[in-house]
VMD Tcl script that draws the C-alpha trace (Angstrom):
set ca {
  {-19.49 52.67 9.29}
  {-20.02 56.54 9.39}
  {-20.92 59.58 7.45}
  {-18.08 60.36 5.47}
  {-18.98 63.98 4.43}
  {-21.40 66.93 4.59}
  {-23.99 67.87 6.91}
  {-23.79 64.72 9.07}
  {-20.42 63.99 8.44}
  {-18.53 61.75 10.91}
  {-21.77 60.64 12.48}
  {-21.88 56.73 12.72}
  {-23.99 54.37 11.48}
  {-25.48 50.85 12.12}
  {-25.05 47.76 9.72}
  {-27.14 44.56 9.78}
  {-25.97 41.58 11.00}
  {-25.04 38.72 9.05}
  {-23.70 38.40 5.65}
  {-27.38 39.00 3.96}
  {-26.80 42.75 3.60}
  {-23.36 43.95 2.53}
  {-23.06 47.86 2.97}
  {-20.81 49.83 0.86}
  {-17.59 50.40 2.38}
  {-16.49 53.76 3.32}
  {-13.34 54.24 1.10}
  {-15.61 53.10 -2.15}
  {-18.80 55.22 -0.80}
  {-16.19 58.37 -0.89}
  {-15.13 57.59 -4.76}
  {-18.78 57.65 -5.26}
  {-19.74 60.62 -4.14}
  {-16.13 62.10 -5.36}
  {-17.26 61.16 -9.17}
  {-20.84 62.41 -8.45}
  {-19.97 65.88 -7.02}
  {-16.84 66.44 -8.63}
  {-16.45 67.86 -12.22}
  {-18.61 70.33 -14.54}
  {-22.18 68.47 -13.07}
  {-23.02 68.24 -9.28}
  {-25.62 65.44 -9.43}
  {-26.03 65.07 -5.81}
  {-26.65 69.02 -4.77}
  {-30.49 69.61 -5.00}
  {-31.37 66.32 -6.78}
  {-33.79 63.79 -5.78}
  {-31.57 60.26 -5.03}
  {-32.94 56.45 -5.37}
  {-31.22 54.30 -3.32}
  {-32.47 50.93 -4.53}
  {-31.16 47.41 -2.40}
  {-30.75 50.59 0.40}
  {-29.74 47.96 2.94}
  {-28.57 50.05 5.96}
  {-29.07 53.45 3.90}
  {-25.44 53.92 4.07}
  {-25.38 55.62 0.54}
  {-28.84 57.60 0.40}
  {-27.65 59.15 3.54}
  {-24.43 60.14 2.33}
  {-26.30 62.15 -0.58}
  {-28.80 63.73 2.01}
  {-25.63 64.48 3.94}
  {-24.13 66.22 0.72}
  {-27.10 68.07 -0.09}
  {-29.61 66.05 -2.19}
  {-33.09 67.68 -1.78}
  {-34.71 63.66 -1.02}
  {-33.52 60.71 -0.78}
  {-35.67 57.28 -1.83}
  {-34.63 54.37 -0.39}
  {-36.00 51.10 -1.48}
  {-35.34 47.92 0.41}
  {-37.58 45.25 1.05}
  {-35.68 42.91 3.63}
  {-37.09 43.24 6.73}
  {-33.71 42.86 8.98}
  {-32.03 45.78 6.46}
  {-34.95 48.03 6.77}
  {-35.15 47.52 10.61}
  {-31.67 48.94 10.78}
  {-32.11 51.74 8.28}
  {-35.01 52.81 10.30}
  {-32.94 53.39 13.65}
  {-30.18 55.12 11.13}
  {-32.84 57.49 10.14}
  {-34.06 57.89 13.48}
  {-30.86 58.26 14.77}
  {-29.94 61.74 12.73}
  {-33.03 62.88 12.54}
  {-33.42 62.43 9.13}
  {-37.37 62.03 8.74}
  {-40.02 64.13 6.56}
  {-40.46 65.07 3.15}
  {-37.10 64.69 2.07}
  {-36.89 60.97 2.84}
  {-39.27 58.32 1.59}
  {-38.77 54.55 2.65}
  {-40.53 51.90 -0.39}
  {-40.91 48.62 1.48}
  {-41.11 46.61 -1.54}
  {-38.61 45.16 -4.56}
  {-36.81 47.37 -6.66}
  {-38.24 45.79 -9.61}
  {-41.46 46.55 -8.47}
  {-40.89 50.14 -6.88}
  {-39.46 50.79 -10.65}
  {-42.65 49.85 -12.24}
  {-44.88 51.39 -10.08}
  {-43.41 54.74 -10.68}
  {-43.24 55.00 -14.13}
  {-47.61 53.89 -14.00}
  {-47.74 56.84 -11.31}
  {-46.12 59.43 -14.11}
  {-42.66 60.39 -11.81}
  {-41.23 61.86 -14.86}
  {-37.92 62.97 -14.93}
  {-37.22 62.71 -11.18}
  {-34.41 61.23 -10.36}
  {-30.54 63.02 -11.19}
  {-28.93 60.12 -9.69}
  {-29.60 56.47 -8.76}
  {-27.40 53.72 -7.05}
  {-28.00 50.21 -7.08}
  {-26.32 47.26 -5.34}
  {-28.10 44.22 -5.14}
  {-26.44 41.38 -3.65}
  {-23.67 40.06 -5.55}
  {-24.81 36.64 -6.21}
  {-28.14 38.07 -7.58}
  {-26.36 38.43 -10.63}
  {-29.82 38.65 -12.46}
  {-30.92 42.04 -11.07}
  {-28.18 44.12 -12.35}
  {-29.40 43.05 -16.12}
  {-33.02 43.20 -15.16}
  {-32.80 47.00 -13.10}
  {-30.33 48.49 -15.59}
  {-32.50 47.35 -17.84}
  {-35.34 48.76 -17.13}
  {-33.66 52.11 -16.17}
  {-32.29 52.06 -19.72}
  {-35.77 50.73 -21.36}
  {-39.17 51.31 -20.11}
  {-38.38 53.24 -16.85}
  {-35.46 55.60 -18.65}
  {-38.56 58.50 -18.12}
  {-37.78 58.37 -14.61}
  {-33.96 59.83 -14.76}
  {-33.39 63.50 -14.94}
  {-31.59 64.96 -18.00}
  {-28.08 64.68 -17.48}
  {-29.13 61.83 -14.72}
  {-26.07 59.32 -13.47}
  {-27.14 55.63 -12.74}
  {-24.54 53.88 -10.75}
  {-24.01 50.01 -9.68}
  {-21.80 48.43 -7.73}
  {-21.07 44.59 -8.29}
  {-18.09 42.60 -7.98}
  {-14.76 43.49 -9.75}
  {-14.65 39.89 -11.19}
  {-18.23 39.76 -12.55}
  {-18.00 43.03 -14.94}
  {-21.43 44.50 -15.95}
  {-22.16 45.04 -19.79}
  {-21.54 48.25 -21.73}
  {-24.51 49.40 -22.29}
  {-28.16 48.19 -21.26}
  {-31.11 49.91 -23.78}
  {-30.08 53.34 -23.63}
  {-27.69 53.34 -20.77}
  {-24.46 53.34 -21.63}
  {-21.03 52.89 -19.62}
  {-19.13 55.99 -19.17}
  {-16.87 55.13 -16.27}
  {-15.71 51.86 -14.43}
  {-13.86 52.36 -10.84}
  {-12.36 49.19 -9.34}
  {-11.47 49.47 -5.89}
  {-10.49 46.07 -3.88}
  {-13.29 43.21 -4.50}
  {-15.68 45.60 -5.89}
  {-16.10 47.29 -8.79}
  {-18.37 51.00 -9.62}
  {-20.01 51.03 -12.94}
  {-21.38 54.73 -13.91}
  {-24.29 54.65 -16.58}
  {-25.61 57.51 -18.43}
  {-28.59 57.30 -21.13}
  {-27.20 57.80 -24.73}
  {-28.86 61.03 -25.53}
  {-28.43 60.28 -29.04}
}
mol new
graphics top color blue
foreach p $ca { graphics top sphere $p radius 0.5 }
foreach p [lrange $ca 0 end-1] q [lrange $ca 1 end] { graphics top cylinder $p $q radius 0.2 }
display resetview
């Protein structure tokens, strides 16, 4: 795994061992960031990122390579957040501009909508493991329901799940504007219905 772009492009990165923790591939981080940075809206440039299920931090690092102002990354598996640690420490990418939540996503979600983080976020990615089918309802969910305060106007919310397990149109206010399929996995882009 590596960098693909920006800043810290090229620079390689570490992955955990095991099958526990299944990092976005390279070829399907690049669509990602293509749809994100491409087009009339740059929603990685100066925006504030959540990387939830971070794993290896593969994907917030990407943005912080492309110019995202910070980066959260939440991940609360303690072999996954051992090796985004050395990737961190390993380009020098500590400070204000990253912040590492050591607990569920569910939970990080919750907390931040009691702490009043308004409006914060311009972009968030989420890949939970695949057979966790349950989160995808339960964070998109939320990000489309009771945490929906938390997204940015304009804000994308992206997930990335299996191609053969397709995610639902629309979840509270989030609705489906784009589906990528690339191989195995599939890219689901989410925007709130500003209607």
């Amino acid at each position: 795994m590596r960098v693909i772009a920006g800043s810290l492009r090229s620079r390689p990165l570490l992955a955990p061992a095991g099958l526990g923790t299944r990092p976005t591939a390279d070829r399907l981080r690049e669509t990602l960031f293509n749809v994100l940075t491409n087009g009339a809206v740059d929603r990685i440039t100066g925006a504030a990122f959540l990387d939830l299920y971070a794993g290896s931090g593969a994907v917030g690092i990407e943005a912080l390579s492309r110019g995202a102002a910070s980066v959260t990354f939440v991940e609360q598996g303690a072999p996954a957040l051992a090796v985004l640690n050395k990737n961190l420490d390993s380009l020098g990418l500590r400070g204000a501009k990253v912040q590492i939540e050591k607990r569920s996503s569910v939970r990080f979600l919750r907390g931040s909508v009691e702490t009043s983080a308004k409006g914060r976020f311009g972009a968030v990615f989420l890949d939970p493991p695949y057979d966790l089918a349950e989160e995808y309802a339960a964070i998109l969910g939320m990000l489309g329901g009771e945490c929906a305060g938390l997204l940015a106007a304009g804000a994308m919310v992206v997930a990335e799940h299996r191609r053969k397990q397709p995610l639902a149109e629309s979840y509270g206010s989030l609705k489906r504007t784009r589906l990528l399929e690339q191989g195995d996995a599939g890219l689901s882009f989410y925007s709130l219905d500003e209607l």
